[in-house]
N, C-alpha and C positions, 0 to 999 in steps of 0.2 A: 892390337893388330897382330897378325899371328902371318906363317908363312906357307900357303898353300902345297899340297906334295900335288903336281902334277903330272901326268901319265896317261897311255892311250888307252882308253877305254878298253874294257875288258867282257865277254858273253855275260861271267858272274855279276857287271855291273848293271846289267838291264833293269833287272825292279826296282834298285834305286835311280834310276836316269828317268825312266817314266815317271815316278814318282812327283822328282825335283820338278819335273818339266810342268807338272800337274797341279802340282800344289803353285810353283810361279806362277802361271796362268791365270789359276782362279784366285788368289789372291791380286795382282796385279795386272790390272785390265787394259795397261800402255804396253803388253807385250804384244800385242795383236792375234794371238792365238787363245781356245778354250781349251786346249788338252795336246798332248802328243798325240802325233799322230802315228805312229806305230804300237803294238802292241809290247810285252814284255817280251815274247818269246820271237817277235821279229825284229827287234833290237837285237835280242843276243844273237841270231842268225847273222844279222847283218853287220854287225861285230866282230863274229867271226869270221866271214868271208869277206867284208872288203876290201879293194885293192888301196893296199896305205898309198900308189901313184897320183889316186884320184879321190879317197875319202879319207878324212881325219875327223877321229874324234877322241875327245878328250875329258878327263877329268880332271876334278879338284877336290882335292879331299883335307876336311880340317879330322885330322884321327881318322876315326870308320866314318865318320861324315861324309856323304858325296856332298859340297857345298855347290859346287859350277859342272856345268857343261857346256864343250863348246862345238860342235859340227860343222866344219865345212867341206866343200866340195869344187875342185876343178873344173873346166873344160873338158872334154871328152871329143870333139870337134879340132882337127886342123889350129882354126880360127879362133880359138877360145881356149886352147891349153895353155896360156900367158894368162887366164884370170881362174880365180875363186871365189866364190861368195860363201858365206857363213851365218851361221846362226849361234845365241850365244843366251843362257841362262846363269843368273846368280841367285843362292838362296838370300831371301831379304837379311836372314841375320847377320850375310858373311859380306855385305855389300861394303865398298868402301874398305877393304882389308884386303887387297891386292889381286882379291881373287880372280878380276876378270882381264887384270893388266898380265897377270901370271897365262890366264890361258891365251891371250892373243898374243902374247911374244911366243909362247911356245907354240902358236899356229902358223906367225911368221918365220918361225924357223924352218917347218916344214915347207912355207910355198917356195923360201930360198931355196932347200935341199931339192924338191920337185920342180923349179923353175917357172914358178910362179911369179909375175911382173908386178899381178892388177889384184887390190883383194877389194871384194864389193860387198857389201850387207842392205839390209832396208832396217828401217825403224822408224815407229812412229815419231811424228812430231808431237807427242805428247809425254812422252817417253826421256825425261830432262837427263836422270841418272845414266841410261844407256848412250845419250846423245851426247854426253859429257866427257864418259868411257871412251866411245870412239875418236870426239874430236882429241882430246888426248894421248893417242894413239894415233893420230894424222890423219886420219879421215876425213871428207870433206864432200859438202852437199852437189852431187851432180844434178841432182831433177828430184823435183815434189811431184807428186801423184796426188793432186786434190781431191779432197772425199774418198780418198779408197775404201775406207773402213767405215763402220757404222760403229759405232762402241755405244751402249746407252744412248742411244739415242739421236749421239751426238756424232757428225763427221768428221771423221780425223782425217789430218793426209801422212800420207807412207814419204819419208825421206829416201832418197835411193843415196846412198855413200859411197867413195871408195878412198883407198890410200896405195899410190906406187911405192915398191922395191924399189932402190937403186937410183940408178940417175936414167933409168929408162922412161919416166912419167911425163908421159904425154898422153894426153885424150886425142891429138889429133896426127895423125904421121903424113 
């Protein structure tokens, strides 16, 4: 087990973020994507220019390794700046060696520091490792999306998650 160096994503990190995101994909087909969907060079554009109020993204690095990444994103609405949703990549070799516990505390610190309440994610229901990661990190199944996906063949359904900040957590006010 080793101890992830985590940090915000950097322009110079783009070819390897697409990479990671590319090579998880098609190896692991419970992430519900076939590729990034950004390019290298609008990654590092968008890297550079986002506003850290409303976009984080993050690294993990074992050495020059990028092992993890993690993206999420606020509200931008009134109504909606109290949540975040996120997306999150672990390379298989580094799975289970802190590395996805390392980026979602340091994403939680961010929605604290930005005043973020609600943080939400989707993942499949097929998807045990990531469903694991989450619950572990407080997360909890608000609504299934039956059949969203088609993976092989086969229908999966999208879990929608979320976990409260604070002692503010209520789904209904």
């Amino acid at each position: 087990m080793f101890t992830p160096t985590v940090r915000s994503a950097r322009p110079e990190d783009a070819e390897q973020i697409v990479a990671l995101v590319n090579k998880v994909a098609e190896e692991d087909r419970s992430l519900g994507v076939d590729r990034f969907p950004l390019t290298v060079d609008t990654q590092a554009q968008f890297a550079a220019s986002a506003d850290p109020l409303v976009h984080l993204m993050l690294t993990a690095f074992h050495g020059d390794d990028l092992v993890g990444y993690l993206y999420a994103s606020r509200g931008t609405t009134e109504s909606l700046l109290h949540v975040s949703s996120m997306a999150i990549v672990v390379d298989r070799s580094a799975r289970r060696q802190t590395v996805g516990k390392a980026l979602m505390a340091a994403m939680r610190n961010w929605a604290q520091v930005v005043g973020v309440r609600k943080l939400t994610l989707s993942v499949l229901a097929t998807n045990a490792a990531g469903r694991a990661l989450f619950e572990d990190s407080g997360y909890e199944v608000e609504a299934v999306r039956k059949g969203q996906y088609v993976i092989d063949g086969h229908q999966v359904d999208e879990l929608l998650m979320a976990a409260w900040i604070g002692s503010g957590g209520s789904a209904h006010a």
